[in-house]
C-alpha positions in Angstrom: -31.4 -9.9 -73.2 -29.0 -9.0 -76.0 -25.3 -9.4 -76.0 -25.4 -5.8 -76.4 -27.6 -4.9 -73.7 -26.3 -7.5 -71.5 -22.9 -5.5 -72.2 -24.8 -2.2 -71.2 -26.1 -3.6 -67.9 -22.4 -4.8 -66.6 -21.5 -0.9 -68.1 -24.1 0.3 -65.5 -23.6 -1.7 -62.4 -19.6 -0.6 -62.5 -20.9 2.7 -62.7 -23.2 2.8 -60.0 -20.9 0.6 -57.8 -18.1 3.5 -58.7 -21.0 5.8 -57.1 -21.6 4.0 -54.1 -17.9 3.7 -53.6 -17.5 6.9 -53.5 -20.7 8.7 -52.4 -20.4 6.4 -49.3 -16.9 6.6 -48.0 -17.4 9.7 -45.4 -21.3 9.5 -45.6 -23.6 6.7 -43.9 -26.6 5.2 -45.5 -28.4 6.4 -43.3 -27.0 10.1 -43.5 -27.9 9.5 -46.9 -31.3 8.4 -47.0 -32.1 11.2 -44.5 -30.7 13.7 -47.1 -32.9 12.1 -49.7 -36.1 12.8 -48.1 -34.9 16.7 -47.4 -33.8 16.5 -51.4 -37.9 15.1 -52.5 -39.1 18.0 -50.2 -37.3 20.7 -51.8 -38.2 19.5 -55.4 -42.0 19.1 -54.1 -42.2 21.8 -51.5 -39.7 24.4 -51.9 -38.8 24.8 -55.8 -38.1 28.1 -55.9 -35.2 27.2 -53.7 -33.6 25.0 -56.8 -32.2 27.6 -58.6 -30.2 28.9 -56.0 -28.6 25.4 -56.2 -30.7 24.0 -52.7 -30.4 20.7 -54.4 -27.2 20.2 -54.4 -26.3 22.2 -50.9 -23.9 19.8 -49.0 -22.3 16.1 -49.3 -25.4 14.7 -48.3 -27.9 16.1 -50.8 -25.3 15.3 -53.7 -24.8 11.9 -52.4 -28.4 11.3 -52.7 -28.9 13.0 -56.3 -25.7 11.0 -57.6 -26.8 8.0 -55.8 -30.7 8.3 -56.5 -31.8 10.6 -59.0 -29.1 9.9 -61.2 -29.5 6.0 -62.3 -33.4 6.7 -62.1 -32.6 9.8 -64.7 -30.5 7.1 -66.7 -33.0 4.0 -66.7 -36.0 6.2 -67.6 -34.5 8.2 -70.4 -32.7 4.8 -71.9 -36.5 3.1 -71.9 -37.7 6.7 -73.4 -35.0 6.0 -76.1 -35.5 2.5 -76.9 -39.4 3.5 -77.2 -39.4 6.6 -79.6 -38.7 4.7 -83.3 -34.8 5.8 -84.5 -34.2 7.8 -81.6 -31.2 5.1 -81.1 -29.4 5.9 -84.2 -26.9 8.4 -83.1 -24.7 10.6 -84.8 -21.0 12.6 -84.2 -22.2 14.9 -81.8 -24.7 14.6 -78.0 -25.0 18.1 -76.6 -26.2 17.2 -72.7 -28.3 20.8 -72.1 -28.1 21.1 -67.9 -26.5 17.7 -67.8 -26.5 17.5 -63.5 -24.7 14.6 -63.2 -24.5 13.3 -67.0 -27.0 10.2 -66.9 -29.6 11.3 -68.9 -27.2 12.3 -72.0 -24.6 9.2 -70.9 -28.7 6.7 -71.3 -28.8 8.5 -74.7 -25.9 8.1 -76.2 -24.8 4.5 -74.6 -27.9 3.5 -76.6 -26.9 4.6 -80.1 -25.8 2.5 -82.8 -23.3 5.1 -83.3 -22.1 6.4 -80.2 -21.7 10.3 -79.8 -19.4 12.3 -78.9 -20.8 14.2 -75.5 -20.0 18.2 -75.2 -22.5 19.1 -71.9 -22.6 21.9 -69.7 -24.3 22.6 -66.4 -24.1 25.5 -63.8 -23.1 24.0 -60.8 -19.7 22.8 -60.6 -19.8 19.7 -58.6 -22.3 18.6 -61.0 -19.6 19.3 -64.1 -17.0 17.0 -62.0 -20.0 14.3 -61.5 -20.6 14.4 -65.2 -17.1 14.0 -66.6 -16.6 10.9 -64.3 -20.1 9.7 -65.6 -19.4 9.2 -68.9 -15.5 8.5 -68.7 -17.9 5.7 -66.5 -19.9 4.6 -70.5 -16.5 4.8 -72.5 -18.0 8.1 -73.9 -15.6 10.7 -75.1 -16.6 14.2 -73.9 -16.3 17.5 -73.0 -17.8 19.3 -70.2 -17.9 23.4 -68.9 -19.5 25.4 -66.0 -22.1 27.5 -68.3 -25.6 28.7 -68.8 -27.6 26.6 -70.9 -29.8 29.9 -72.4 -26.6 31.4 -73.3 -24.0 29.3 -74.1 -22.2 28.4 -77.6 -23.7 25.1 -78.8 -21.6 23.4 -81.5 -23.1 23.5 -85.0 -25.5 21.7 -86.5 -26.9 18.8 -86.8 -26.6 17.3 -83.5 -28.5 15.4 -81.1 -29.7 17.8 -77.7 -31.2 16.9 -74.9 -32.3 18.7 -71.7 -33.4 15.8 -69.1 -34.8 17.3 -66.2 -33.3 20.8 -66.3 -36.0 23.3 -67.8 -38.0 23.2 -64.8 -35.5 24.4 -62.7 -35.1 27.9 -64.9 -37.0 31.0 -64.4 -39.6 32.3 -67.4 -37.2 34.0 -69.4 -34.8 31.5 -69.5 -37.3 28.9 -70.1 -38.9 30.7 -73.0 -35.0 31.0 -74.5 -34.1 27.9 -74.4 -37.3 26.6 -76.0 -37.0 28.7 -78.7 -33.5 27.7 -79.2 -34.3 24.6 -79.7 -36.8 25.0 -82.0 -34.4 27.2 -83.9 -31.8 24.0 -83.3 -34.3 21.7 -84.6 -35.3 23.3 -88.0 -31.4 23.7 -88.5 -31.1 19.9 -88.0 -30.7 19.0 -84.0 -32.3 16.1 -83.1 -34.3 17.6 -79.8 -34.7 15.4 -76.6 -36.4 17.4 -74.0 -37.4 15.2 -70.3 -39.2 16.1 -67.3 -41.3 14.4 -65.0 -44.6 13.8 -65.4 -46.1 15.4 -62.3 -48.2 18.5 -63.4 -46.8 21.2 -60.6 -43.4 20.3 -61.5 -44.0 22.0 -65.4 -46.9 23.9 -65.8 -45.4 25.4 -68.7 -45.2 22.2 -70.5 -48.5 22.4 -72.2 -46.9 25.9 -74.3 -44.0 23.5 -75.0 -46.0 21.0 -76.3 -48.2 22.6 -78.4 -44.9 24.4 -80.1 -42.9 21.0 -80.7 -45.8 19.3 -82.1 -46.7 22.2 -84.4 -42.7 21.9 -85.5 -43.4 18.1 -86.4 -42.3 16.7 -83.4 -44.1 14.7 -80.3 -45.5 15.0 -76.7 -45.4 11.5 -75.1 -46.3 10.7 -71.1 -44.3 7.2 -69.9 -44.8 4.6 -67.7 -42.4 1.9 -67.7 -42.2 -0.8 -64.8 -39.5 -0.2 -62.5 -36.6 -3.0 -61.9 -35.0 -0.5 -59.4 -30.9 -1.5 -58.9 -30.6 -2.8 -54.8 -29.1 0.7 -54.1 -31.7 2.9 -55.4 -34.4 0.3 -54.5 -33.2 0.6 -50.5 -33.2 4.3 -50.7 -36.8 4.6 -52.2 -37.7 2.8 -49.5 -35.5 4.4 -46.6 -36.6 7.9 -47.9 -40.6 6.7 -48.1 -40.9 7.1 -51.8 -42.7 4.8 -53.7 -41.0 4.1 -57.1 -43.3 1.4 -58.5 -43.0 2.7 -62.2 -40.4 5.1 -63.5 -42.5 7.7 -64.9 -41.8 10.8 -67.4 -43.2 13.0 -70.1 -41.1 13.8 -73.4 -40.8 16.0 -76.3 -38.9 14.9 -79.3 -38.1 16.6 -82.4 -36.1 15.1 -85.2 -34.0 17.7 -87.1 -35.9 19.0 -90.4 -32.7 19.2 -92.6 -31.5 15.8 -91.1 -30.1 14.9 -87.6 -27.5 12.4 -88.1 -24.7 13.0 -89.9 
Protein backbone atom coordinates (compact mmCIF):
# COMPACT_ATOMS: atom_id res chain seq x y z
CA UNK A 1 0.00 0.00 0.00
CA UNK A 2 0.92 3.50 -1.00
CA UNK A 3 1.60 6.37 1.33
CA UNK A 4 -1.12 7.82 -0.49
CA UNK A 5 -3.58 5.23 -0.14
CA UNK A 6 -2.45 4.26 3.21
CA UNK A 7 -3.44 8.14 3.88
CA UNK A 8 -6.96 7.36 2.21
CA UNK A 9 -7.69 4.26 4.31
CA UNK A 10 -7.04 6.19 7.88
CA UNK A 11 -9.43 9.16 5.80
CA UNK A 12 -12.08 6.29 5.63
CA UNK A 13 -12.01 4.57 8.96
CA UNK A 14 -12.47 8.31 10.75
CA UNK A 15 -15.27 8.57 8.50
CA UNK A 16 -16.98 5.52 9.08
CA UNK A 17 -16.17 5.55 12.84
CA UNK A 18 -17.85 9.31 12.75
CA UNK A 19 -20.87 7.11 11.21
CA UNK A 20 -21.03 4.58 13.73
CA UNK A 21 -20.73 7.27 16.40
CA UNK A 22 -23.40 8.80 15.41
CA UNK A 23 -25.85 6.39 13.59
CA UNK A 24 -25.57 4.32 16.87
CA UNK A 25 -26.11 6.65 19.78
CA UNK A 26 -30.17 6.23 20.08
CA UNK A 27 -30.24 3.11 17.80
CA UNK A 28 -29.08 -0.54 18.77
CA UNK A 29 -27.18 -2.89 16.49
CA UNK A 30 -29.58 -4.81 16.44
CA UNK A 31 -32.41 -2.25 15.71
CA UNK A 32 -30.18 -1.64 13.02
CA UNK A 33 -29.51 -4.74 11.45
CA UNK A 34 -33.24 -5.46 11.61
CA UNK A 35 -33.81 -2.13 9.57
CA UNK A 36 -31.29 -3.46 7.10
CA UNK A 37 -33.07 -6.45 6.07
CA UNK A 38 -36.55 -4.27 5.76
CA UNK A 39 -34.18 -1.67 3.63
CA UNK A 40 -32.72 -5.02 1.05
CA UNK A 41 -36.55 -5.98 0.80
CA UNK A 42 -37.74 -2.77 -0.39
CA UNK A 43 -34.86 -2.28 -2.96
CA UNK A 44 -35.59 -6.09 -4.11
CA UNK A 45 -39.30 -6.37 -3.42
CA UNK A 46 -40.97 -3.23 -3.32
CA UNK A 47 -39.15 -0.59 -5.76
CA UNK A 48 -41.76 1.22 -6.65
CA UNK A 49 -41.95 2.25 -3.03
CA UNK A 50 -38.33 4.13 -3.50
CA UNK A 51 -39.37 7.11 -4.98
CA UNK A 52 -41.66 8.02 -2.39
CA UNK A 53 -38.52 8.09 -0.28
CA UNK A 54 -39.40 4.31 1.51
CA UNK A 55 -35.63 4.00 1.77
CA UNK A 56 -34.99 6.40 3.79
CA UNK A 57 -38.47 6.39 6.05
CA UNK A 58 -37.25 6.43 9.79
CA UNK A 59 -33.89 6.52 11.96
CA UNK A 60 -33.47 3.03 11.47
CA UNK A 61 -33.51 2.62 7.60
CA UNK A 62 -31.07 5.79 7.41
CA UNK A 63 -28.84 4.26 9.93
CA UNK A 64 -28.58 1.28 7.89
CA UNK A 65 -28.08 3.17 4.34
CA UNK A 66 -25.41 5.57 6.09
CA UNK A 67 -23.99 2.65 7.94
CA UNK A 68 -24.17 -0.06 5.01
CA UNK A 69 -24.90 1.09 1.77
CA UNK A 70 -22.89 3.97 1.97
CA UNK A 71 -19.03 2.65 2.51
CA UNK A 72 -20.11 -0.23 0.09
CA UNK A 73 -21.22 2.66 -2.49
CA UNK A 74 -17.65 4.28 -1.59
CA UNK A 75 -15.36 1.10 -1.86
CA UNK A 76 -16.98 -0.09 -5.17
CA UNK A 77 -16.97 3.18 -7.03
CA UNK A 78 -13.18 3.97 -5.70
CA UNK A 79 -12.07 0.23 -7.22
CA UNK A 80 -14.41 1.36 -10.46
CA UNK A 81 -12.11 4.45 -10.52
CA UNK A 82 -8.77 3.06 -10.02
CA UNK A 83 -9.83 0.46 -12.82
CA UNK A 84 -11.11 2.73 -15.76
CA UNK A 85 -7.42 4.22 -17.28
CA UNK A 86 -7.39 8.34 -16.24
CA UNK A 87 -10.59 8.28 -14.59
CA UNK A 88 -8.27 9.47 -11.45
CA UNK A 89 -7.10 12.59 -13.00
CA UNK A 90 -9.58 15.05 -11.65
CA UNK A 91 -10.21 18.48 -12.47
CA UNK A 92 -11.88 21.97 -10.69
CA UNK A 93 -15.23 20.77 -10.63
CA UNK A 94 -17.32 16.94 -9.24
CA UNK A 95 -20.97 17.42 -9.80
CA UNK A 96 -22.47 14.34 -7.37
CA UNK A 97 -26.00 13.75 -9.55
CA UNK A 98 -28.49 12.04 -6.58
CA UNK A 99 -25.55 12.02 -4.24
CA UNK A 100 -27.73 10.01 -1.15
CA UNK A 101 -25.28 10.27 1.26
CA UNK A 102 -22.10 11.60 -0.79
CA UNK A 103 -19.84 8.40 -0.91
CA UNK A 104 -19.86 7.59 -4.36
CA UNK A 105 -18.88 11.28 -5.54
CA UNK A 106 -16.65 11.71 -1.99
CA UNK A 107 -14.65 7.65 -3.66
CA UNK A 108 -14.36 9.79 -6.80
CA UNK A 109 -12.99 12.68 -6.04
CA UNK A 110 -10.73 11.49 -2.90
CA UNK A 111 -9.10 9.43 -5.75
CA UNK A 112 -8.02 12.28 -8.12
CA UNK A 113 -4.65 13.54 -8.54
CA UNK A 114 -6.34 16.78 -8.39
CA UNK A 115 -8.99 16.88 -6.02
CA UNK A 116 -12.41 18.55 -7.07
CA UNK A 117 -14.37 20.74 -5.86
CA UNK A 118 -17.88 18.79 -5.04
CA UNK A 119 -21.35 20.83 -5.94
CA UNK A 120 -24.19 17.66 -5.39
CA UNK A 121 -27.73 17.66 -4.97
CA UNK A 122 -30.19 15.04 -3.88
CA UNK A 123 -34.04 15.18 -3.13
CA UNK A 124 -34.26 14.07 0.21
CA UNK A 125 -33.12 16.26 2.75
CA UNK A 126 -31.59 14.14 5.39
CA UNK A 127 -29.61 12.77 2.65
CA UNK A 128 -28.27 16.50 1.78
CA UNK A 129 -27.25 16.89 5.64
CA UNK A 130 -25.47 13.20 5.36
CA UNK A 131 -23.64 14.39 2.32
CA UNK A 132 -22.24 17.70 3.51
CA UNK A 133 -20.89 15.84 6.71
CA UNK A 134 -19.52 13.19 4.20
CA UNK A 135 -17.23 15.02 2.40
CA UNK A 136 -16.36 17.83 5.12
CA UNK A 137 -15.37 13.87 6.43
CA UNK A 138 -12.56 13.57 2.82
CA UNK A 139 -11.30 17.26 3.32
CA UNK A 140 -13.45 18.02 0.12
CA UNK A 141 -14.76 21.42 -0.34
CA UNK A 142 -18.39 21.44 -1.44
CA UNK A 143 -21.67 22.56 -1.96
CA UNK A 144 -24.79 20.70 -1.52
CA UNK A 145 -28.95 21.70 -2.33
CA UNK A 146 -32.29 19.84 -1.93
CA UNK A 147 -33.10 19.54 -5.96
CA UNK A 148 -34.14 17.42 -8.78
CA UNK A 149 -31.43 15.94 -10.57
CA UNK A 150 -33.59 16.10 -14.21
CA UNK A 151 -34.05 19.65 -13.66
CA UNK A 152 -31.66 21.28 -11.86
CA UNK A 153 -28.86 24.03 -12.90
CA UNK A 154 -25.51 22.07 -13.39
CA UNK A 155 -22.43 24.37 -13.39
CA UNK A 156 -20.83 24.79 -16.78
CA UNK A 157 -18.70 22.77 -18.50
CA UNK A 158 -16.26 20.73 -18.43
CA UNK A 159 -16.75 18.93 -15.33
CA UNK A 160 -16.66 15.53 -13.94
CA UNK A 161 -20.59 13.95 -13.16
CA UNK A 162 -21.49 11.13 -11.73
CA UNK A 163 -24.84 9.49 -10.82
CA UNK A 164 -23.98 6.33 -8.44
CA UNK A 165 -26.84 4.42 -7.80
CA UNK A 166 -29.60 7.03 -8.33
CA UNK A 167 -31.12 6.55 -12.01
CA UNK A 168 -32.85 3.46 -11.00
CA UNK A 169 -34.79 5.03 -8.53
CA UNK A 170 -36.48 7.69 -11.18
CA UNK A 171 -39.51 7.12 -13.18
CA UNK A 172 -39.24 6.85 -17.36
CA UNK A 173 -39.31 10.38 -18.08
CA UNK A 174 -36.98 11.42 -15.78
CA UNK A 175 -34.73 8.65 -16.56
CA UNK A 176 -34.80 9.37 -20.33
CA UNK A 177 -33.88 13.27 -19.26
CA UNK A 178 -31.22 12.82 -17.41
CA UNK A 179 -29.56 10.39 -19.92
CA UNK A 180 -29.85 12.74 -22.48
CA UNK A 181 -28.41 15.35 -20.39
CA UNK A 182 -25.62 13.76 -19.93
CA UNK A 183 -24.94 12.96 -23.24
CA UNK A 184 -25.52 16.51 -23.99
CA UNK A 185 -22.90 17.16 -20.82
CA UNK A 186 -20.59 14.84 -22.33
CA UNK A 187 -20.15 16.17 -25.97
CA UNK A 188 -19.84 19.68 -24.19
CA UNK A 189 -16.91 18.31 -22.16
CA UNK A 190 -18.25 16.48 -18.72
CA UNK A 191 -16.52 13.63 -17.88
CA UNK A 192 -19.72 11.10 -17.27
CA UNK A 193 -19.63 8.51 -14.35
CA UNK A 194 -22.86 6.74 -14.27
CA UNK A 195 -23.14 3.40 -11.38
CA UNK A 196 -25.67 0.91 -10.67
CA UNK A 197 -25.72 -2.41 -9.58
CA UNK A 198 -25.33 -5.17 -11.54
CA UNK A 199 -28.43 -7.08 -10.85
CA UNK A 200 -30.60 -7.15 -14.06
CA UNK A 201 -34.28 -6.20 -12.36
CA UNK A 202 -32.73 -3.46 -10.64
CA UNK A 203 -32.11 -1.52 -14.40
CA UNK A 204 -33.73 -3.00 -17.17
CA UNK A 205 -33.25 0.10 -18.97
CA UNK A 206 -29.60 -0.09 -18.88
CA UNK A 207 -29.18 -1.91 -22.04
CA UNK A 208 -30.81 1.60 -24.03
CA UNK A 209 -28.12 3.39 -21.83
CA UNK A 210 -25.53 1.41 -22.95
CA UNK A 211 -25.90 1.15 -26.38
CA UNK A 212 -26.19 5.32 -26.34
CA UNK A 213 -22.92 5.86 -24.33
CA UNK A 214 -20.97 3.51 -26.25
CA UNK A 215 -22.20 4.93 -29.56
CA UNK A 216 -20.97 8.51 -27.93
CA UNK A 217 -17.42 6.95 -27.54
CA UNK A 218 -17.78 5.89 -24.16
CA UNK A 219 -17.93 2.38 -22.23
CA UNK A 220 -20.28 -0.30 -20.62
CA UNK A 221 -18.22 -2.33 -18.02
CA UNK A 222 -19.78 -5.11 -15.40
CA UNK A 223 -17.34 -5.37 -11.93
CA UNK A 224 -16.42 -7.74 -9.64
CA UNK A 225 -13.89 -6.90 -7.20
CA UNK A 226 -13.19 -9.03 -4.02
CA UNK A 227 -14.73 -7.66 -0.97
CA UNK A 228 -12.42 -6.61 2.22
CA UNK A 229 -15.71 -5.54 3.95
CA UNK A 230 -14.75 -2.84 7.10
CA UNK A 231 -15.90 -4.96 10.70
CA UNK A 232 -18.97 -2.71 10.63
CA UNK A 233 -20.43 -3.42 7.35
CA UNK A 234 -18.99 -6.98 7.49
CA UNK A 235 -21.29 -7.71 10.86
CA UNK A 236 -24.28 -6.20 9.29
CA UNK A 237 -24.00 -8.26 6.04
CA UNK A 238 -24.02 -10.93 8.08
CA UNK A 239 -26.73 -9.85 10.83
CA UNK A 240 -29.13 -8.78 7.88
CA UNK A 241 -28.39 -12.38 5.87
CA UNK A 242 -26.68 -10.78 2.90
CA UNK A 243 -23.96 -12.26 1.44
CA UNK A 244 -21.34 -9.62 0.22
CA UNK A 245 -18.55 -11.91 -0.96
CA UNK A 246 -17.56 -9.55 -3.96
CA UNK A 247 -18.63 -5.95 -4.30
CA UNK A 248 -20.26 -5.97 -7.60
CA UNK A 249 -21.47 -3.08 -10.17
CA UNK A 250 -21.94 -2.20 -13.74
CA UNK A 251 -20.62 1.30 -15.20
CA UNK A 252 -20.92 3.63 -17.95
CA UNK A 253 -18.14 6.17 -18.54
CA UNK A 254 -17.83 8.88 -20.96
CA UNK A 255 -14.85 11.15 -21.18
CA UNK A 256 -15.80 14.73 -22.35
CA UNK A 257 -15.33 15.10 -26.28
CA UNK A 258 -14.00 18.75 -26.08
CA UNK A 259 -11.81 17.74 -23.01
CA UNK A 260 -12.86 17.03 -19.32
CA UNK A 261 -10.19 18.34 -17.20
CA UNK A 262 -9.45 21.65 -17.08
Amino acid sequence: MTRSESSQTAVFDSWLDALQARHLADLTFAEVSRALRALSATYVERRDRLRGGAALAGAGKRAAFALFYGPLHFLIVREIVRSIPGADAGGSTLVDVGCGTGAGGAAWAAACRRRPRVLAVDVHPWAVSEAIRTYRAFGLASRVHRGDIATVAWPRPPALVIAAFAVNELDDRARDAVRERLLERASAGDTVLVVEPLAGFVAPWWGAWSDAFRQAGGRSDEWRFPASLPPVVAKLDRAAGLDHRELTARSLWLPGRSGSRD
